[in-house]
C-alpha positions in Angstrom: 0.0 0.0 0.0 1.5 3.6 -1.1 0.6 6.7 0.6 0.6 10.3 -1.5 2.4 13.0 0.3 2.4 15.5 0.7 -1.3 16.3 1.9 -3.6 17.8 -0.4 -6.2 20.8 0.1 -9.2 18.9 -1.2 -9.7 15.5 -2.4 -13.4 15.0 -4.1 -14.7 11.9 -5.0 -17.4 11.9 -8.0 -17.0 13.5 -11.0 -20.1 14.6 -12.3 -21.6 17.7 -11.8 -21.4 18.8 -8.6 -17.8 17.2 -8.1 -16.7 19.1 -11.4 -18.5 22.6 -9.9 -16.7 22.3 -6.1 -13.1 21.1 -7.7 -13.3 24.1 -10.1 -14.0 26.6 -7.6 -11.6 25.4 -5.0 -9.1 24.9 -7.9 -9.5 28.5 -8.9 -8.5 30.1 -5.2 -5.3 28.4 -5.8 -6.1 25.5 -3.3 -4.8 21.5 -4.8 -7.3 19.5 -5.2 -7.2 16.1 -7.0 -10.2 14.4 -8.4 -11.2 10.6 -8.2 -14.1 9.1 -10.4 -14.7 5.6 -11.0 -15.6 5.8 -14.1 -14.2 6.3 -17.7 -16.3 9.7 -19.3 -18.5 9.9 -21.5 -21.0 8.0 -19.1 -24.4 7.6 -20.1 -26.6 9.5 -17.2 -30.0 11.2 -17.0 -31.5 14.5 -16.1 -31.1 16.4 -19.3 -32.7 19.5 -19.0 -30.9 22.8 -17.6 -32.9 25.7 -16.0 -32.1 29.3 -16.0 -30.4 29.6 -12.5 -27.6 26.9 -14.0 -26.3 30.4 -15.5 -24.7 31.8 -12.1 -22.6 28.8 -11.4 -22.0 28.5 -14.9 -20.4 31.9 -15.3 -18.0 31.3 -12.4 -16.7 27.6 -13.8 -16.4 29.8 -16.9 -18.5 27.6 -18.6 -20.7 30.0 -20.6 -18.7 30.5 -24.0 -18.5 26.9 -23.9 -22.2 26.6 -23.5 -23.2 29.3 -26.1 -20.6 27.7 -28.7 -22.4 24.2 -28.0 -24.6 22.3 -30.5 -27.5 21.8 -27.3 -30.5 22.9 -28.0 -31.8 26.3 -26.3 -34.4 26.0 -24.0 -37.1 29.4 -23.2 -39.5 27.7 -21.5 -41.6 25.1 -19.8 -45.1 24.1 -20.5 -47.5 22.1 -18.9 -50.7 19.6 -20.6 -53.3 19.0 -18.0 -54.9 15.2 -17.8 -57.4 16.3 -20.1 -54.7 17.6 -23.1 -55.3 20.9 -22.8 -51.7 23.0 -23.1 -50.9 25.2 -21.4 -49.8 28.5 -22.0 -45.4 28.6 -22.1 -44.0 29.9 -19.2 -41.6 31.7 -20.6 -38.3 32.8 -18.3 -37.3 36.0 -20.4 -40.5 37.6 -20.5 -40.3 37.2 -16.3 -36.2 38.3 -16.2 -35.0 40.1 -19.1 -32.0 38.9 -18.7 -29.6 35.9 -21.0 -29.6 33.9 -18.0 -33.4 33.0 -18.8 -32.1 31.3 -21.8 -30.8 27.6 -20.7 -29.8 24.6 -22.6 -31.5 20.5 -22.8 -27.9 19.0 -22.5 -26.9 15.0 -23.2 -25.1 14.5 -20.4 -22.5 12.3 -21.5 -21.5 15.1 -23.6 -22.1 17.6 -21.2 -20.8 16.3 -18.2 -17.5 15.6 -20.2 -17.3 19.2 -21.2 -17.4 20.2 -17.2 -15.2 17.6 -16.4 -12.7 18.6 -18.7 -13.3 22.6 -18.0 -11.9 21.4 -14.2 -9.0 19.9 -16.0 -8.4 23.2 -17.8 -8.6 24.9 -14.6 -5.6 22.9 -12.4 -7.9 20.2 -10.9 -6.0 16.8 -10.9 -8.6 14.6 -12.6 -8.1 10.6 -12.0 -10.4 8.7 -14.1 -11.3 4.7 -13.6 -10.1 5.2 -10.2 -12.2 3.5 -7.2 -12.9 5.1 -3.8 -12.6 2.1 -1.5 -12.8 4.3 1.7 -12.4 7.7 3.5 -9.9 7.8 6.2 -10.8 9.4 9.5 -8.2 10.0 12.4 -10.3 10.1 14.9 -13.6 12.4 13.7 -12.0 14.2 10.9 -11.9 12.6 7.7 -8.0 12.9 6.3 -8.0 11.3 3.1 -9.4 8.6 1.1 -7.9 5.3 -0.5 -8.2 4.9 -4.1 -7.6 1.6 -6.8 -6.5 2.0 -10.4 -7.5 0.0 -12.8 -4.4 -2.2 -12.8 -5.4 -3.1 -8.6 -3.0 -1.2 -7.5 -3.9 0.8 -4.3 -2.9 3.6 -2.4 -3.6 6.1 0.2 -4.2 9.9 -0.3 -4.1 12.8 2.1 -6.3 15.9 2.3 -7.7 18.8 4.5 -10.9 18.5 3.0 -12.8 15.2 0.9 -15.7 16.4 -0.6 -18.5 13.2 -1.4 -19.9 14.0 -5.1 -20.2 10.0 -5.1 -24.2 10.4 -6.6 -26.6 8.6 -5.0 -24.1 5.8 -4.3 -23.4 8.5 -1.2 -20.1 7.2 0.6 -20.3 9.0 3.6 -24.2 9.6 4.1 -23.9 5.9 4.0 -21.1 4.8 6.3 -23.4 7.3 9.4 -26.6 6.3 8.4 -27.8 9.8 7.9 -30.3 9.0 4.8 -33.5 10.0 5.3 -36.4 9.0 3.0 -39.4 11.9 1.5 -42.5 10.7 3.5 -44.6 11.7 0.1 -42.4 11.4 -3.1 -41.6 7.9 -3.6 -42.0 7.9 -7.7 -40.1 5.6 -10.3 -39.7 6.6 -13.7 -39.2 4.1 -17.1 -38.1 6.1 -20.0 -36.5 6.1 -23.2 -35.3 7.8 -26.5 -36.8 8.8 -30.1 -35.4 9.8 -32.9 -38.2 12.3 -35.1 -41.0 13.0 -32.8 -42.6 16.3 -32.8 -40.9 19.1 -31.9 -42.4 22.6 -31.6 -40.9 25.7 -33.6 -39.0 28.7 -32.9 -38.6 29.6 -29.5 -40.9 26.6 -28.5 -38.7 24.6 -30.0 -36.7 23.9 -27.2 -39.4 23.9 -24.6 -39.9 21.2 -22.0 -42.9 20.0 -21.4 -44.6 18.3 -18.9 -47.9 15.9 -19.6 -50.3 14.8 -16.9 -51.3 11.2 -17.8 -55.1 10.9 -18.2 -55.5 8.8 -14.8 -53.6 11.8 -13.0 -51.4 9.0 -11.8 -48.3 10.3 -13.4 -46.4 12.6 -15.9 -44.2 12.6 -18.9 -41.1 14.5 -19.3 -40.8 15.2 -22.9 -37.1 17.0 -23.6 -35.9 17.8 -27.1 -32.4 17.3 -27.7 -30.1 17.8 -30.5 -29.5 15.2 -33.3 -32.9 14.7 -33.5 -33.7 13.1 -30.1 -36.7 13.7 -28.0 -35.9 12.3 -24.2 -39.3 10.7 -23.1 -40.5 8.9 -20.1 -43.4 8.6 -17.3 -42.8 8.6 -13.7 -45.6 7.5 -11.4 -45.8 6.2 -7.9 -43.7 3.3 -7.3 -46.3 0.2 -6.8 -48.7 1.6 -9.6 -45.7 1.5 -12.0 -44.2 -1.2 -11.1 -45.8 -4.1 -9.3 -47.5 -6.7 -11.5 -47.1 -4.9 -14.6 -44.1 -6.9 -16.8 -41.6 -5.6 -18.4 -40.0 -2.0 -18.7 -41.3 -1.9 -22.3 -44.8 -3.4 -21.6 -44.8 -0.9 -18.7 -44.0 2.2 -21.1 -46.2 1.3 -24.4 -48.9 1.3 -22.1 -48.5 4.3 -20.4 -47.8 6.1 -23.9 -51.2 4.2 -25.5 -53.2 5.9 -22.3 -51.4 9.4 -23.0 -53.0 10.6 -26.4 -51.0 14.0 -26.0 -48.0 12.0 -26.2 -48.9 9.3 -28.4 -49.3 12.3 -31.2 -45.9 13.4 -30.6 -44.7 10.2 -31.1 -46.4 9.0 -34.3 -43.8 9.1 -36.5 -40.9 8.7 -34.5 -38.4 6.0 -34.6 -37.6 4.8 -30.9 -33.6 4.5 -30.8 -32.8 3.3 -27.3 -33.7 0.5 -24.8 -35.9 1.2 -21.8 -34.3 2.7 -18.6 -35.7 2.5 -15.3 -35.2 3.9 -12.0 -36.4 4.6 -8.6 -36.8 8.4 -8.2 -36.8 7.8 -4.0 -36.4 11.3 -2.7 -34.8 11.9 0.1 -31.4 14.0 2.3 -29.2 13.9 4.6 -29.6 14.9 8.1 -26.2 17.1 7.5 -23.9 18.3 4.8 -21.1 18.5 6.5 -18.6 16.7 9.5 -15.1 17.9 10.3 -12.9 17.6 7.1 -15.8 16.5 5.2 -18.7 17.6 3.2 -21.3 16.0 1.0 -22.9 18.1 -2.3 -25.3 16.8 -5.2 -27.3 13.0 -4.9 -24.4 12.1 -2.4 -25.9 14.8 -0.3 -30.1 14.2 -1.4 -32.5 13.8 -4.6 -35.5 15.8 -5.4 -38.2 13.9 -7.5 -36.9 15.3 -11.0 -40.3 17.1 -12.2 -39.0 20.8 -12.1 -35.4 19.5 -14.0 -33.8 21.0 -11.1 -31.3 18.0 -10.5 -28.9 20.0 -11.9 -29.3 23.2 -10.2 -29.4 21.2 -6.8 -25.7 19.8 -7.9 -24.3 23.0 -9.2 -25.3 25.2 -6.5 -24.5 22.6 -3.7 -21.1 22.4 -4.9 -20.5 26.4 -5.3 -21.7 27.1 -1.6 -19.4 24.4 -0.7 -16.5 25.5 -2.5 -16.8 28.6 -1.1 -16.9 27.3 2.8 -14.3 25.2 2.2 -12.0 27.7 0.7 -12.6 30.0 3.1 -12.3 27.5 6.1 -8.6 26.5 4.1 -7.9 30.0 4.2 -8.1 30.4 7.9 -7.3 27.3 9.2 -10.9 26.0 10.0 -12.1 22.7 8.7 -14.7 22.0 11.1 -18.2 21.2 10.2 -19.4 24.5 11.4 -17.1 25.8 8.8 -17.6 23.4 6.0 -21.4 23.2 6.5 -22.5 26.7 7.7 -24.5 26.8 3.9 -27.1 24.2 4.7 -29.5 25.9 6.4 -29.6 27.7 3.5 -29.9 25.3 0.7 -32.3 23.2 2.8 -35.0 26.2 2.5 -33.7 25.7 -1.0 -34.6 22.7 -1.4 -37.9 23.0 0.6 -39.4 25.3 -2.2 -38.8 23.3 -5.0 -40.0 20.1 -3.1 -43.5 21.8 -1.9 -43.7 22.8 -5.3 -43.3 19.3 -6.7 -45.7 17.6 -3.9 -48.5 20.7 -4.7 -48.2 19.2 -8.8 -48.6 16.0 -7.4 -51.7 16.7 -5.2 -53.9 18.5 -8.1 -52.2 22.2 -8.7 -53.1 23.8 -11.9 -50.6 26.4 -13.0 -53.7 27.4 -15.8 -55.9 28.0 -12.4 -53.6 29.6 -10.2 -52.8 31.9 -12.8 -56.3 33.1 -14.0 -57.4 33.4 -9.7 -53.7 35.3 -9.1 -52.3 37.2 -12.9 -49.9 39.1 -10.8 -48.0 35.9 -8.9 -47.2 34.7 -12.5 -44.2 35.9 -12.2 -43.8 34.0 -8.5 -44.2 30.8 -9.8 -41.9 31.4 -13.2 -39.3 32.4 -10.6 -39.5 29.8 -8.9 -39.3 27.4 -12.1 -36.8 28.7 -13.1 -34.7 27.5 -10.0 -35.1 31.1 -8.0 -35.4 29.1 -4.5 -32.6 30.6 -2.5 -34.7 33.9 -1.6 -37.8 34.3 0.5 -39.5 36.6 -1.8 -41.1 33.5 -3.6 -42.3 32.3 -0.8 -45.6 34.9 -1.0 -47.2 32.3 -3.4 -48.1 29.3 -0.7 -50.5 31.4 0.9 -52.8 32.0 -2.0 -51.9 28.7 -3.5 -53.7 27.3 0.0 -56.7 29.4 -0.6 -57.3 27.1 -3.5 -57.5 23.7 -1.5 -60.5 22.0 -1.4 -61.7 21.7 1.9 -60.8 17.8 2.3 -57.6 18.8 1.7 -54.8 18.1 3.6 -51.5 19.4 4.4 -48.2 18.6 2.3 -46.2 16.4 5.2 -43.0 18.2 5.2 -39.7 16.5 4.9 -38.0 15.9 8.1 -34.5 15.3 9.1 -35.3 13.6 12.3 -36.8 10.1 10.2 -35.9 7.2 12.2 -32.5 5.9 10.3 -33.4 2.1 10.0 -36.2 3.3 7.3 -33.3 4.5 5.0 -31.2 1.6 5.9 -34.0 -1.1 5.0 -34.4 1.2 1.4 -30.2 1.1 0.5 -31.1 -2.1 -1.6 -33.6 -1.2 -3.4 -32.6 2.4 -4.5 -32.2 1.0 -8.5 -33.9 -0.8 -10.9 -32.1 -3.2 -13.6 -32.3 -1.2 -16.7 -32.3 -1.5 -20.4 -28.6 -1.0 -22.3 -27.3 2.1 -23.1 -27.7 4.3 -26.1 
């Protein structure tokens, strides 16, 4: 066994997303960190579709020239067909900001993810692909370092100030102190797969996600156009109606398209060019993001059911606030988790918008109806579509969303970080589904 001396600043373990977006930032303050990710990119992964408030972080990996030179297609808006296939009107971001942040991209994240990687590499983050965490090394309670095997077998240890878990939902550390804990309301699975010529709207609609209530209000369909063609389409429902006693991933999706005319239309004359993925969209967090001399961003740290896109968002901006606490903990000597996890608080509320948003979707909200009873909160809900969570000023749409409620009714069980561990720890097993091959 070799050790790496001498320590490092930060070690992060992940390289998507949120592991690109902290490494980049740290790297920039002049700080060493080295990267570790298991894999070899491109790596197939979902959760394609960008929203505007991507732009900030994006601007400050210097990731926005890339972006605007990409071949992605542009995304403007979002819009929304109701059980009964009625469309809605677009919610259109720039006409709410006026500002080129309110245009975003629908990314394939192979591609994409490769592009942030290698904009880490540009800026001085050592970046070690097909490397294997096997564990993080704690003297005492402060995590020092982590111990890594290459592809040959070989092993050795390597020392930091700081290890950062960008691991994904695979979640290292949330794992090893059982601090998982599981949405009490937003336990969905999702089967979806790809098409090659299906409709596609025009202009600035072109680019538009849109989100379609099945018929039986039992589910939705994403439908995200990509470039080369593609149209990224699946259902996600709640777990048992999906999945139990229903056959196969394909059986399961043909008839959820046959009882969806408004997508069976779209898809007419499209040619489907994948297999069929499937997944279990359990949402859930950890009860904290941070210990001494170690932090957890993106899926290692929680998932949000994906209806808003904001996966993405979630990653990027857990990984800037952490970057920033880290680096400034580096620069005065303090890695505690006081230090390295005095942003949560903050992305919790976050989070909290975005997920009473989602559960309000899933209990009957009508955008159409909320919008005709209350024309001046359109703006409200646009913000917070568009991924504006981090400010209380959207929070003055609940209280006329409530006045809406029917009076049976009842309230939205918020997620709590005090769920009894043994609930996430019976769930570890069954996070994934087997799914189809790759495209």
């Amino acid at each position: 066994m070799n050790t790496t001396n001498p320590e490092l600043d930060v070690i992060v373990i992940g390289g998507g997303p949120a592991g690109s977006t902290v490494s980049t930032l740290i790297a920039q303050r002049g700080h060493r960190v080295e990267l570790f990710e298991r894999e070899r990119f491109p790596r197939f992964h979902i959760g394609e579709s960008l929203i505007p408030e991507t732009y900030w972080v994006l601007e400050r990996l210097k990731m926005l020239d890339k972006m605007k030179n990409s071949h992605f297609v542009k995304k403007f808006s979002v819009q929304f067909v109701s059980a009964k296939g009625k469309l809605s009107a677009p919610f259109y971001f720039w006409d709410n900001k006026p500002h080129e942040c309110s245009q975003t991209w629908q990314v394939v994240r192979s591609e994409w993810d490769l592009m942030m990687l290698n904009n880490a590499r540009e800026q001085g983050v050592s970046v070690h692909e097909g490397t294997r965490v096997l564990d993080v090394l704690f003297d005492g309670n402060r995590a020092v370092g982590v111990r890594v095997q290459h592809e040959d077998g070989s092993q050795r240890e390597v020392r930091a100030k700081v290890v950062v878990d960008a691991s994904g939902q695979s979640a290292m550390l949330q794992n090893r102190f059982k601090l998982r804990t599981w949405d009490p309301v937003l336990n969905k699975g999702a089967v979806w797969t790809y098409w090659e010529g299906a409709y596609r709207d025009t202009g600035r609609d072109e680019g538009a996600t849109i989100v379609i209530q099945t018929p039986s209000k039992q589910g939705w369909f994403w439908y995200i156009p990509l470039h080369n063609n593609t149209v990224s389409l699946g259902v996600v429902a709640p777990f048992d109606y999906l999945f139990k006693g229903r056959g196969s991933h394909e059986q399961i999706y043909n008839e959820e398209v046959d009882l969806c005319p408004a997508v069976k239309e779209r898809i007419a004359n499209a040619t489907r060019k994948t297999g069929y993925f499937a997944t279990k969209d359990y949402s859930y967090r950890s009860r904290q993001v941070a210990g001494d001399g170690w932090v957890l961003i993106g899926d290692a740290f929680g998932f949000l059911d994906p209806l808003y896109s904001s996966g993405v968002l979630l990653a990027l901006k857990s990984g800037e606030l952490a970057a920033d606490a880290i680096a400034d903990g580096l620069a005065k000597g303090d890695v505690s988790a006081a230090q390295l996890g005095h942003w949560g608080p903050l992305f919790n509320q976050g989070v909290d918008r975005m997920r009473r948003l989602v559960c309000e979707y899933y209990d009957g909200f009508s955008f159409g109806k909320f919008v005709k009873n209350f024309p001046d909160l359109k703006g409200i809900i646009t913000d917070l579509l568009i991924g504006d969570l981090f400010t209380e000023r959207v929070d003055k749409a609940w209280q006329p969303m409530e006045s809406l409620y029917p009076p049976e009714r009842k309230p939205i069980p918020p997620w709590s970080a005090d769920a009894p561990a043994e609930v996430a720890q019976n769930k570890l097993n069954e996070l994934y589904l087997p799914a189809g091959p790759k495209p």
